[in-house]
PyMOL Python script that loads the backbone (N, CA, C, O; Angstrom):
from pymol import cmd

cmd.read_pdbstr("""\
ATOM      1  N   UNK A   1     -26.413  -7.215  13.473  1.00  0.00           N
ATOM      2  CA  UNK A   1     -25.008  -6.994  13.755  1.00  0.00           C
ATOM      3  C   UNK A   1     -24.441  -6.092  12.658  1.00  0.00           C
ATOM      4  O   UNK A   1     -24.769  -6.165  11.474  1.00  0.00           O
ATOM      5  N   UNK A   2     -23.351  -5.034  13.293  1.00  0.00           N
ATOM      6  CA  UNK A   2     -22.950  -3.976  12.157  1.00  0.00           C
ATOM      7  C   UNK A   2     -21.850  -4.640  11.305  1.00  0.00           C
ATOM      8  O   UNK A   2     -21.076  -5.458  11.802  1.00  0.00           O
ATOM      9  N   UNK A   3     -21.805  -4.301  10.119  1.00  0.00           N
ATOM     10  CA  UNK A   3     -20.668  -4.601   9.690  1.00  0.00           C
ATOM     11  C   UNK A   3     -19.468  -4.897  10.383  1.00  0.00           C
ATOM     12  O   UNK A   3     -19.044  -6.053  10.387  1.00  0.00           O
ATOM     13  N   UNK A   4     -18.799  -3.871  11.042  1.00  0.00           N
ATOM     14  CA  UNK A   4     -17.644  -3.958  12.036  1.00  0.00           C
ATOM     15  C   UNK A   4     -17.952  -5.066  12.666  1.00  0.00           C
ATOM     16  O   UNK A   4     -17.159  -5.998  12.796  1.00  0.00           O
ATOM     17  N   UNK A   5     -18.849  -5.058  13.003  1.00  0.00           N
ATOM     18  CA  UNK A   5     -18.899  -5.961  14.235  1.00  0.00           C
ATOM     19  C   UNK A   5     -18.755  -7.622  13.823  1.00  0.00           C
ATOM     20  O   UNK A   5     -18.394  -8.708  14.276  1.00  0.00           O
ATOM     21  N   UNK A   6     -19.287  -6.999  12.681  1.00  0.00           N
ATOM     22  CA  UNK A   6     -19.239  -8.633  11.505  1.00  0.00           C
ATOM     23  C   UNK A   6     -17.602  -8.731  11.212  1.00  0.00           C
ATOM     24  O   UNK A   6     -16.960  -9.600  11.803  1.00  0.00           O
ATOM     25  N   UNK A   7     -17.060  -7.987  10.455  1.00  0.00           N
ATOM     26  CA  UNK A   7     -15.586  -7.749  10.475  1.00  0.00           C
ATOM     27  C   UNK A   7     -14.696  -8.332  11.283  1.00  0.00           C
ATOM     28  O   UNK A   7     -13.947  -9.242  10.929  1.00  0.00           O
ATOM     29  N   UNK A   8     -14.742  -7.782  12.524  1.00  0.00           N
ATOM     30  CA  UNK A   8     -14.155  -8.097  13.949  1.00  0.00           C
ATOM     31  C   UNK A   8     -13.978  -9.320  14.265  1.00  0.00           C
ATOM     32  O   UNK A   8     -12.918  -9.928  14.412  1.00  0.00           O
ATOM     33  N   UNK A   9     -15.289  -9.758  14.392  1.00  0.00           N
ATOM     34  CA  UNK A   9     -15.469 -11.055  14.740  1.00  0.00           C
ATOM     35  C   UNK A   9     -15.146 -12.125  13.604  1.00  0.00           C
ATOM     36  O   UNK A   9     -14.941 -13.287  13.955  1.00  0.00           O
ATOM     37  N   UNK A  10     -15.104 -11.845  12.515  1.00  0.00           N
ATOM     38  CA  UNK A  10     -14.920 -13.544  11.727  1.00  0.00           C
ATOM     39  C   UNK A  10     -13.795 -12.971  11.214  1.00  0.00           C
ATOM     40  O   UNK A  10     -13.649 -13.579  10.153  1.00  0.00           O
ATOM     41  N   UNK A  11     -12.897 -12.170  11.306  1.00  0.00           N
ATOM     42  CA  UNK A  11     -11.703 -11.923  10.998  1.00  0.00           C
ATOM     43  C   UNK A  11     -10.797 -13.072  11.182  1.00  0.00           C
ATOM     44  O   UNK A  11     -10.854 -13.755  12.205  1.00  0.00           O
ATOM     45  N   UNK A  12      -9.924 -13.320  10.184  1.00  0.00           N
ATOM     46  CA  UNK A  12      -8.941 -14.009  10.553  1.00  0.00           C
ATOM     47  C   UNK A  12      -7.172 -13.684   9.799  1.00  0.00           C
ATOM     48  O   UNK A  12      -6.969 -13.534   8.594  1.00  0.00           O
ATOM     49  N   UNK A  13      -6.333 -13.652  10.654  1.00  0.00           N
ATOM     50  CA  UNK A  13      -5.613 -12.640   9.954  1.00  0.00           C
ATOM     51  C   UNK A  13      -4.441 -13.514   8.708  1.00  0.00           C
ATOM     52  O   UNK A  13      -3.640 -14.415   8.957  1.00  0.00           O
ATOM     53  N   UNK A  14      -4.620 -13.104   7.890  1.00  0.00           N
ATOM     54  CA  UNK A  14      -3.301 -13.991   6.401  1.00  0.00           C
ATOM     55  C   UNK A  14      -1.823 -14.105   7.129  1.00  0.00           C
ATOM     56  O   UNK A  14      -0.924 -14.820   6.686  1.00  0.00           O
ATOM     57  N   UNK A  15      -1.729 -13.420   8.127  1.00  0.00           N
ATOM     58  CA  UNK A  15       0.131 -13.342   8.054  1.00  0.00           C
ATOM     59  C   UNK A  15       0.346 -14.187   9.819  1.00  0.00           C
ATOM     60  O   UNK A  15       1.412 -14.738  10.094  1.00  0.00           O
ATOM     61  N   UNK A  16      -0.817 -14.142  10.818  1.00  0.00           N
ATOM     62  CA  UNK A  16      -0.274 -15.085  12.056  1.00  0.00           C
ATOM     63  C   UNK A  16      -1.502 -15.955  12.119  1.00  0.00           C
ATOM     64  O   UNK A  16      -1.559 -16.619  13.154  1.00  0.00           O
ATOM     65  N   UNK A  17      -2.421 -16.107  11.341  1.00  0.00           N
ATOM     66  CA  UNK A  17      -3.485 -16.831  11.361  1.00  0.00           C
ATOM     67  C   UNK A  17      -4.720 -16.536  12.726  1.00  0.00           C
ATOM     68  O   UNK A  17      -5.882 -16.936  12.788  1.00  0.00           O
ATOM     69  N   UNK A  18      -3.836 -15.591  13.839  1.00  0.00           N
ATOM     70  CA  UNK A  18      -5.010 -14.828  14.786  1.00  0.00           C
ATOM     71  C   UNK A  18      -6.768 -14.636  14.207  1.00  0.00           C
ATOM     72  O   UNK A  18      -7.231 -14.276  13.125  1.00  0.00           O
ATOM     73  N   UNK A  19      -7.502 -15.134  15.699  1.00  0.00           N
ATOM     74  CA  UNK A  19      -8.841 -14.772  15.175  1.00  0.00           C
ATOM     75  C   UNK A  19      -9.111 -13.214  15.945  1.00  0.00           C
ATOM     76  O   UNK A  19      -8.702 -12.990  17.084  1.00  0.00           O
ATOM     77  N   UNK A  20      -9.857 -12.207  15.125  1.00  0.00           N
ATOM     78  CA  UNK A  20     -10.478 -11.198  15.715  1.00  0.00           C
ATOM     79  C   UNK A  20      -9.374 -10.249  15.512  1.00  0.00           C
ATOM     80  O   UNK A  20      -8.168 -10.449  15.659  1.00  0.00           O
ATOM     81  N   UNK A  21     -10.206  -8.807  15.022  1.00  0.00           N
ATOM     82  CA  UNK A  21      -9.788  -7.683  14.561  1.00  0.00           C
ATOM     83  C   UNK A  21     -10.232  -6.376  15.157  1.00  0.00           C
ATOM     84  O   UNK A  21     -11.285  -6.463  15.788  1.00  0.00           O
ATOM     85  N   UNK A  22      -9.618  -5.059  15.103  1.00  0.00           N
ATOM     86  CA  UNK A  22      -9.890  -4.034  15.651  1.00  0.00           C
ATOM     87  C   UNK A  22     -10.291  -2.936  14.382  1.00  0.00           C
ATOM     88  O   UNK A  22      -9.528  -2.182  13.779  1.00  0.00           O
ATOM     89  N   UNK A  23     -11.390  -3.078  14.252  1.00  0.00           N
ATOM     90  CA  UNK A  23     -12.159  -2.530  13.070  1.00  0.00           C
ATOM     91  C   UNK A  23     -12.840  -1.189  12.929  1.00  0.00           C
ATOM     92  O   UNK A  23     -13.896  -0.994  13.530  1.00  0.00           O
ATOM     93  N   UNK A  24     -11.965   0.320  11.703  1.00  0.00           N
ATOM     94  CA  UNK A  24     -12.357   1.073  11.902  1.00  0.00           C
ATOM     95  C   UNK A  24     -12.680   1.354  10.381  1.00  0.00           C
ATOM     96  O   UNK A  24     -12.622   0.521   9.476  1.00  0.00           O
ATOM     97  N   UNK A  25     -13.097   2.929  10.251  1.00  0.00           N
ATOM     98  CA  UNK A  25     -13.620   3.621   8.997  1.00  0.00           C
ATOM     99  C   UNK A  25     -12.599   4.557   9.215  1.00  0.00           C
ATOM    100  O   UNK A  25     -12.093   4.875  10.291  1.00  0.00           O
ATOM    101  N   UNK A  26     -12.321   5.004   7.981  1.00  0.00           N
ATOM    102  CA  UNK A  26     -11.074   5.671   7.407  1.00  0.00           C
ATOM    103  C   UNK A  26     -12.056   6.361   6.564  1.00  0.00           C
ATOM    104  O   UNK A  26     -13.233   6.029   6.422  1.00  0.00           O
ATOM    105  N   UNK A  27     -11.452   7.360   6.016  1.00  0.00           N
ATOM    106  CA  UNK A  27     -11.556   8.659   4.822  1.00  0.00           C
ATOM    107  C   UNK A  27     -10.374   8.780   4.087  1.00  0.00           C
ATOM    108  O   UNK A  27      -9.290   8.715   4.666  1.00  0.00           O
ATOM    109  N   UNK A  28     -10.472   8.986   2.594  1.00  0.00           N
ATOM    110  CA  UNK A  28      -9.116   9.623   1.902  1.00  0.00           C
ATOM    111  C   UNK A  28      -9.527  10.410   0.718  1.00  0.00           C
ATOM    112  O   UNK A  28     -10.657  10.622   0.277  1.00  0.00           O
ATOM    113  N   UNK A  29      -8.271  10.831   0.264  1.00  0.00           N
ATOM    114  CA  UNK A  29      -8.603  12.222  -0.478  1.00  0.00           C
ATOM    115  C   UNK A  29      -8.158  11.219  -1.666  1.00  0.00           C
ATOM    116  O   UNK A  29      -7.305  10.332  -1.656  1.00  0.00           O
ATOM    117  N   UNK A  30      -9.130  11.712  -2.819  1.00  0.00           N
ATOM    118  CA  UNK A  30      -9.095  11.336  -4.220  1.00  0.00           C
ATOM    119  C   UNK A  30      -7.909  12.327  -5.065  1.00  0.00           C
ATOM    120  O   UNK A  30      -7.242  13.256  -4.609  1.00  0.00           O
ATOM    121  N   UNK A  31      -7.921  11.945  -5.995  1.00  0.00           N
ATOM    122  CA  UNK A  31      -7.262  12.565  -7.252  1.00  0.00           C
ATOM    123  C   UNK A  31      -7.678  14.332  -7.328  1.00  0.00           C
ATOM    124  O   UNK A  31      -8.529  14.901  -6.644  1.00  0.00           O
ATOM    125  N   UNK A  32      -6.931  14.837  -8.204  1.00  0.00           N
ATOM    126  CA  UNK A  32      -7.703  15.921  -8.602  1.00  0.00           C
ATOM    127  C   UNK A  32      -7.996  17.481  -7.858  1.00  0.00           C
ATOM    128  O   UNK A  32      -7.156  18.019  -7.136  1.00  0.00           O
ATOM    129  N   UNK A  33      -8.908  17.891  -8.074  1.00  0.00           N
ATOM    130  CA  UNK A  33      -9.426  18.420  -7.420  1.00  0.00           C
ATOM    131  C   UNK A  33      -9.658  18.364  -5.475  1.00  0.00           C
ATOM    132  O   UNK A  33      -9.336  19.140  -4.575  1.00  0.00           O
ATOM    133  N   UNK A  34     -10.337  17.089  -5.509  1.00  0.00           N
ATOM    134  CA  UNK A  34     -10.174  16.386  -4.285  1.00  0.00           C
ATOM    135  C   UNK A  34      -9.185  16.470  -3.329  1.00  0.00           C
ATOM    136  O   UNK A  34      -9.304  16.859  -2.167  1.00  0.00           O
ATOM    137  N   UNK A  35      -8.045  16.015  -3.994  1.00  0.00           N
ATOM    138  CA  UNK A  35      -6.650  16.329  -4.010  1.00  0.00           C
ATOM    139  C   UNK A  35      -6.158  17.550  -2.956  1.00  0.00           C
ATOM    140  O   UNK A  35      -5.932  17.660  -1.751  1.00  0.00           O
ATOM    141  N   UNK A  36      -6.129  18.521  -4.338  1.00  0.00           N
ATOM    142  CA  UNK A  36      -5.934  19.676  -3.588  1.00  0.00           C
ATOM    143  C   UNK A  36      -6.797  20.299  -2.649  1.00  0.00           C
ATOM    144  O   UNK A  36      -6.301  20.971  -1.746  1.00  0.00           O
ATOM    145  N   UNK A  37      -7.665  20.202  -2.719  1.00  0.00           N
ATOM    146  CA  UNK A  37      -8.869  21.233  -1.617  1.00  0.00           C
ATOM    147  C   UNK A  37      -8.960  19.967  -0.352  1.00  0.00           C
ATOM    148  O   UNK A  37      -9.739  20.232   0.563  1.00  0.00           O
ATOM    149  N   UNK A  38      -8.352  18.877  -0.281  1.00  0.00           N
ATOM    150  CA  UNK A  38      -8.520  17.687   0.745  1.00  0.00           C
ATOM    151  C   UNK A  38      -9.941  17.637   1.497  1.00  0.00           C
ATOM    152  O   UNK A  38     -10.399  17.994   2.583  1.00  0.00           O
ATOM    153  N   UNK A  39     -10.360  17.039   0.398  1.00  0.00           N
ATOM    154  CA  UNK A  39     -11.758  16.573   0.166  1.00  0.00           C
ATOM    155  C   UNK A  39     -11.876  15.264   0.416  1.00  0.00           C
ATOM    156  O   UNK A  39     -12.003  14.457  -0.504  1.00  0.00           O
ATOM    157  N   UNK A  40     -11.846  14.873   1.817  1.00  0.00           N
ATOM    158  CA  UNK A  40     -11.591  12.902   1.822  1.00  0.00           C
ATOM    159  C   UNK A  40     -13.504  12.713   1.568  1.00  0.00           C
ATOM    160  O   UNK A  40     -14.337  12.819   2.468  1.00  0.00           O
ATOM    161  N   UNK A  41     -13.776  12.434   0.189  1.00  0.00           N
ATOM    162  CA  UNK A  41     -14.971  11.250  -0.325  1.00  0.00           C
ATOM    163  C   UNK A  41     -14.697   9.906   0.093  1.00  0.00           C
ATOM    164  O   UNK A  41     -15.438   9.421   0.948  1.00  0.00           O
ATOM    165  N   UNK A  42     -13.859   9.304  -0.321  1.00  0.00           N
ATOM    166  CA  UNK A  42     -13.691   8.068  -0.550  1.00  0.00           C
ATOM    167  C   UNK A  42     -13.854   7.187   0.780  1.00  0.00           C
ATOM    168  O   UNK A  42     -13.032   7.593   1.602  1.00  0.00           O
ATOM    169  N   UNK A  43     -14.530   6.248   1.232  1.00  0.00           N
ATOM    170  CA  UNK A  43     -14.685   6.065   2.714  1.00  0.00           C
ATOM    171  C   UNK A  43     -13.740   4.128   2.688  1.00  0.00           C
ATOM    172  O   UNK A  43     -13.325   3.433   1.760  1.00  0.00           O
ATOM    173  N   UNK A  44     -13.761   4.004   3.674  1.00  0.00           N
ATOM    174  CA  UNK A  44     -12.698   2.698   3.398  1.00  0.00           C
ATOM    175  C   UNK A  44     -13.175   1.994   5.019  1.00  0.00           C
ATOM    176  O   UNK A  44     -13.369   2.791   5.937  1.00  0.00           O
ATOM    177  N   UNK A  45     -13.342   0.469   5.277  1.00  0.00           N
ATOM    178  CA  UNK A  45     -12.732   0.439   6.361  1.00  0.00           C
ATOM    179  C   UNK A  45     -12.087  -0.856   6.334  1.00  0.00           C
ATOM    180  O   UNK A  45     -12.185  -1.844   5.606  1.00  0.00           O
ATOM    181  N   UNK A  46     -11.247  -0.483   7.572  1.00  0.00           N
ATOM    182  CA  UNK A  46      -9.733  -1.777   7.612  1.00  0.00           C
ATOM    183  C   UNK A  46      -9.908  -2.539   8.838  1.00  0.00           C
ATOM    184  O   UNK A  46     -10.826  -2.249   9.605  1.00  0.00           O
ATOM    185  N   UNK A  47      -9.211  -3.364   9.053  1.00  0.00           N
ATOM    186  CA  UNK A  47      -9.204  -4.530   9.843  1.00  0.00           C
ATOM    187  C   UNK A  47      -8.076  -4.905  10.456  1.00  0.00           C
ATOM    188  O   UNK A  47      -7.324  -5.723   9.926  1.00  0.00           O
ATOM    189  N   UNK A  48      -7.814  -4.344  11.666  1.00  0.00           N
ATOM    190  CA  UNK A  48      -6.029  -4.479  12.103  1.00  0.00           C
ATOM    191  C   UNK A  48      -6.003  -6.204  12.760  1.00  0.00           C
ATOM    192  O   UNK A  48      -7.139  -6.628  12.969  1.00  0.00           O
ATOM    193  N   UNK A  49      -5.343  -6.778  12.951  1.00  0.00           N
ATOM    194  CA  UNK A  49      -4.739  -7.922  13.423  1.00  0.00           C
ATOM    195  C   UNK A  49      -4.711  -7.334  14.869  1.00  0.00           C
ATOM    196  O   UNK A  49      -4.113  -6.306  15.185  1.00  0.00           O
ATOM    197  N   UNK A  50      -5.559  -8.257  15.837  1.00  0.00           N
ATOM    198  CA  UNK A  50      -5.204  -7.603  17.246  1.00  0.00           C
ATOM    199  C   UNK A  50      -3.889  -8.212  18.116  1.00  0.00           C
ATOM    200  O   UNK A  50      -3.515  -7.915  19.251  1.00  0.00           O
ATOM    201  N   UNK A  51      -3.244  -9.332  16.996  1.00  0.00           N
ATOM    202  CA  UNK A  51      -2.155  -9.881  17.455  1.00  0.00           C
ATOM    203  C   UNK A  51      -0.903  -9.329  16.702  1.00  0.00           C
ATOM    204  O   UNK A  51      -0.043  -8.752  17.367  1.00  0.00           O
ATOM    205  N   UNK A  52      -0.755  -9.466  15.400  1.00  0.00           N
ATOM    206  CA  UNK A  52       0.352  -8.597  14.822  1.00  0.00           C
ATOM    207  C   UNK A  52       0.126  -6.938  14.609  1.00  0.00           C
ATOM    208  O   UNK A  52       0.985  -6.124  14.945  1.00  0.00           O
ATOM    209  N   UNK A  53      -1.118  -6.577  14.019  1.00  0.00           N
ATOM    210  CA  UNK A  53      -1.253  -5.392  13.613  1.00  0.00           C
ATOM    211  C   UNK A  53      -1.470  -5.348  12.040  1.00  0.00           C
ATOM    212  O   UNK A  53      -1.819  -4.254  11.594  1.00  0.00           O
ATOM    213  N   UNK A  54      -1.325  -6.289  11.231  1.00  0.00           N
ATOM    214  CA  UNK A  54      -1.535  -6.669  10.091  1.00  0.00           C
ATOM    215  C   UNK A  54      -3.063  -6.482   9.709  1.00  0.00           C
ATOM    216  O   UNK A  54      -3.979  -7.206  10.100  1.00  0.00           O
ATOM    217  N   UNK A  55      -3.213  -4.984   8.574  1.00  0.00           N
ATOM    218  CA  UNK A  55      -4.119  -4.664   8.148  1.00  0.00           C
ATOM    219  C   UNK A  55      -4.607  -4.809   6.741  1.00  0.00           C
ATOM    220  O   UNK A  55      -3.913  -4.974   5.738  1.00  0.00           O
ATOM    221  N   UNK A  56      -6.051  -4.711   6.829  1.00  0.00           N
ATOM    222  CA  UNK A  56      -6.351  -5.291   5.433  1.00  0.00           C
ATOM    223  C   UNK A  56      -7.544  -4.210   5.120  1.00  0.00           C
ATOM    224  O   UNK A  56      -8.191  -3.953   6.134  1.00  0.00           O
ATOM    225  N   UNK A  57      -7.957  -3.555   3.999  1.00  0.00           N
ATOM    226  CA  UNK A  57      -8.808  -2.200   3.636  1.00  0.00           C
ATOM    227  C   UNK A  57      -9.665  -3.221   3.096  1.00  0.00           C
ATOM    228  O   UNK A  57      -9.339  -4.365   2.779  1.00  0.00           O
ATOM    229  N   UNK A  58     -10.949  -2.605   3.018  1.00  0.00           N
ATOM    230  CA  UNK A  58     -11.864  -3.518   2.335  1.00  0.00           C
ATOM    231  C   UNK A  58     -12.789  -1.724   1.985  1.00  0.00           C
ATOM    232  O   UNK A  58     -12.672  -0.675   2.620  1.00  0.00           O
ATOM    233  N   UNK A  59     -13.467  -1.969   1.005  1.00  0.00           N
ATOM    234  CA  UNK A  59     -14.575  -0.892   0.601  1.00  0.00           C
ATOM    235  C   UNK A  59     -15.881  -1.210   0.737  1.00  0.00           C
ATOM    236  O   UNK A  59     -16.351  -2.164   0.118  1.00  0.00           O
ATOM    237  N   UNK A  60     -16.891  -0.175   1.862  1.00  0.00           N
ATOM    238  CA  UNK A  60     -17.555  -0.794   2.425  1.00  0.00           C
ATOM    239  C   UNK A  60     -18.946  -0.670   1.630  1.00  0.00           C
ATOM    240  O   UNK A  60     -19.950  -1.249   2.044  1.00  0.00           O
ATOM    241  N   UNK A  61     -18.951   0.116   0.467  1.00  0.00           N
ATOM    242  CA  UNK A  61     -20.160  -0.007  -0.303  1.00  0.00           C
ATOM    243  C   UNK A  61     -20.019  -1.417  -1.090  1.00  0.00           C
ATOM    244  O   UNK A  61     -21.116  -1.885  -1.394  1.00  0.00           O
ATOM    245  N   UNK A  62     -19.060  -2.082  -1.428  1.00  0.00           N
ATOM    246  CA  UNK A  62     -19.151  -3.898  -1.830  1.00  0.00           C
ATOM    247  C   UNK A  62     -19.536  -4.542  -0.724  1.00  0.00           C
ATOM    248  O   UNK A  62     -20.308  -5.490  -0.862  1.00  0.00           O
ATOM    249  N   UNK A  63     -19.160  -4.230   0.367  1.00  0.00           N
ATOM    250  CA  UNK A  63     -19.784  -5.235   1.797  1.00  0.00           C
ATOM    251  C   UNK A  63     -21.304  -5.225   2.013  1.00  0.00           C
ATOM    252  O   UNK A  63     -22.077  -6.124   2.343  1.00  0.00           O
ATOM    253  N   UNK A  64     -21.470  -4.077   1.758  1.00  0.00           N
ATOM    254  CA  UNK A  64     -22.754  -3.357   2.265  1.00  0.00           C
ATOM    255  C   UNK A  64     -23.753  -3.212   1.181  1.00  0.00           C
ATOM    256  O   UNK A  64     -24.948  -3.127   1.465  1.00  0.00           O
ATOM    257  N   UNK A  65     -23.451  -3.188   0.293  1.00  0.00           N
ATOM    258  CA  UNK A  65     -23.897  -3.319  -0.801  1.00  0.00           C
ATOM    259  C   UNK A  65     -25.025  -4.806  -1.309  1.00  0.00           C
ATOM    260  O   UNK A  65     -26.098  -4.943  -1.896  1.00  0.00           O
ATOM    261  N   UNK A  66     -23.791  -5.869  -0.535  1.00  0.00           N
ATOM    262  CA  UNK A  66     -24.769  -7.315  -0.814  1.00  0.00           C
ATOM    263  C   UNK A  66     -25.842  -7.500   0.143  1.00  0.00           C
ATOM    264  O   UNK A  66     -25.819  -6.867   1.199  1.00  0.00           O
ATOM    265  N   UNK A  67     -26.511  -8.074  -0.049  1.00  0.00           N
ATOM    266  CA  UNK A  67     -27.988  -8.799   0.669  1.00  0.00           C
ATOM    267  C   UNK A  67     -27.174  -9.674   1.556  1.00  0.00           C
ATOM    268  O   UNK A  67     -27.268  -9.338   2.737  1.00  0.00           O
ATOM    269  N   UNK A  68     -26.555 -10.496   1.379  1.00  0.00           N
ATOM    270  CA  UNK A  68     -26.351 -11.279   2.028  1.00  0.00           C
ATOM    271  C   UNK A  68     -24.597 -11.350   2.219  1.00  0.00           C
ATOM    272  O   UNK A  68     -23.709 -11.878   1.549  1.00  0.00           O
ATOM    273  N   UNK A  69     -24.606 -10.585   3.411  1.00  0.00           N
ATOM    274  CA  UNK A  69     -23.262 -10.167   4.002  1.00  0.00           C
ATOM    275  C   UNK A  69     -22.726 -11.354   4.789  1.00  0.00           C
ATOM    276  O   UNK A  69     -21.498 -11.431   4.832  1.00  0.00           O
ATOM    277  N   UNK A  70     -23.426 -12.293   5.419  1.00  0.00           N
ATOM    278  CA  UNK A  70     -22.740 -13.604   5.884  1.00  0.00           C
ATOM    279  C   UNK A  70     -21.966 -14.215   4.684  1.00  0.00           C
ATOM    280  O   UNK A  70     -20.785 -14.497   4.889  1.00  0.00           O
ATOM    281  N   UNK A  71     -22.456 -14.435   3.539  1.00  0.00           N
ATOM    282  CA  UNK A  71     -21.899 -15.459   2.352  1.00  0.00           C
ATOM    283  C   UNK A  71     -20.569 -14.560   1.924  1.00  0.00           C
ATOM    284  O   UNK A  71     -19.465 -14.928   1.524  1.00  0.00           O
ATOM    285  N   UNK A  72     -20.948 -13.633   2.095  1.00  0.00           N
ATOM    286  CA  UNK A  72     -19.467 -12.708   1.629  1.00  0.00           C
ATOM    287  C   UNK A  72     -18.767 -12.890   2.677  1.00  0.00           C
ATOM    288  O   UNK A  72     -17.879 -13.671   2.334  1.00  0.00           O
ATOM    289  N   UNK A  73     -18.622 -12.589   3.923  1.00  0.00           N
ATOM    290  CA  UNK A  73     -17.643 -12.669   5.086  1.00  0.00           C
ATOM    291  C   UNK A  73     -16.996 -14.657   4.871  1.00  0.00           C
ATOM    292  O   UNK A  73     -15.970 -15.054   5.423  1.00  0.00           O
ATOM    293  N   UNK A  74     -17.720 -15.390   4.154  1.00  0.00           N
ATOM    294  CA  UNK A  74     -17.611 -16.691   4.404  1.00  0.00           C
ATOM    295  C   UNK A  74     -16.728 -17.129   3.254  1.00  0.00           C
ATOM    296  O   UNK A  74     -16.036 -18.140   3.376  1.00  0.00           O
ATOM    297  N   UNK A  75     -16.724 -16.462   2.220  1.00  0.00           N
ATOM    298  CA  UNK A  75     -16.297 -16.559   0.870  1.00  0.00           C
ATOM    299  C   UNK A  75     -14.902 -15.854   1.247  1.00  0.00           C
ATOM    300  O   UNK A  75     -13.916 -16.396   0.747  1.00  0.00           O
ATOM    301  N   UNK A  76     -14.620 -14.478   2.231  1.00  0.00           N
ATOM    302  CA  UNK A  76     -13.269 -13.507   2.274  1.00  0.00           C
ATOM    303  C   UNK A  76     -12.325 -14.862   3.483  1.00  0.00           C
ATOM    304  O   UNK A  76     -11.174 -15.266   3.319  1.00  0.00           O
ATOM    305  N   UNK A  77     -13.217 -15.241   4.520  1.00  0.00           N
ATOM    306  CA  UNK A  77     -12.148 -15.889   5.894  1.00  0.00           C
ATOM    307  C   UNK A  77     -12.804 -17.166   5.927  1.00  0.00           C
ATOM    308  O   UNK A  77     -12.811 -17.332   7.146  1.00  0.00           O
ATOM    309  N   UNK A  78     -13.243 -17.969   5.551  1.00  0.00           N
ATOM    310  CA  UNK A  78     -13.806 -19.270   4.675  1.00  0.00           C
ATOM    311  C   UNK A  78     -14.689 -20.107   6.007  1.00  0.00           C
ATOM    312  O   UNK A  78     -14.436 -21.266   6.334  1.00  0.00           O
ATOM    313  N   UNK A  79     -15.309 -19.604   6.389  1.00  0.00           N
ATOM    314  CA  UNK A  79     -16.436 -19.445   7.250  1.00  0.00           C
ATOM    315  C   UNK A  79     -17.248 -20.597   6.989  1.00  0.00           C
ATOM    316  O   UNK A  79     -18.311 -20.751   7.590  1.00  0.00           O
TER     317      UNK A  79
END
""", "prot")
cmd.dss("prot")
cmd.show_as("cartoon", "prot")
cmd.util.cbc("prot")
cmd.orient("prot")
């Protein structure tokens, strides 16, 4: 299962307590250089509330990064 898909599903949202999210990848432009020449490096993805709209960014090289991406999703929406 992809991340998103992991996302989506054990989502739970802080502000109406809704389960399940509409989960995308974003790009943004850094500082600098970056900046000006709009150079989006930085990759992000968020998690909308499919009941309020209430979003939350998460960075997906810490998600993706761990071995064990269940214990993290369980540790963020208490799984």
């Amino acid at each position: 299962m992809s991340l998103e898909e992991q996302l989506g599903s054990r989502f739970v949202c802080t502000k109406c307590k809704t389960h399940g999210a509409t989960v995308k990848r974003i790009s943004a432009a850094g500082t600098g250089l970056s900046k000006i020449f709009d150079i989006e490096h930085n990759q992000f993805v968020t998690a909308s509330c499919t009941n309020c709209g209430y979003t939350e960014v998460y960075n997906p090289e810490v998600l993706e990064g761990k071995r064990h991406l269940g214990s993290i999703f369980d540790i963020l929406f208490g799984g």
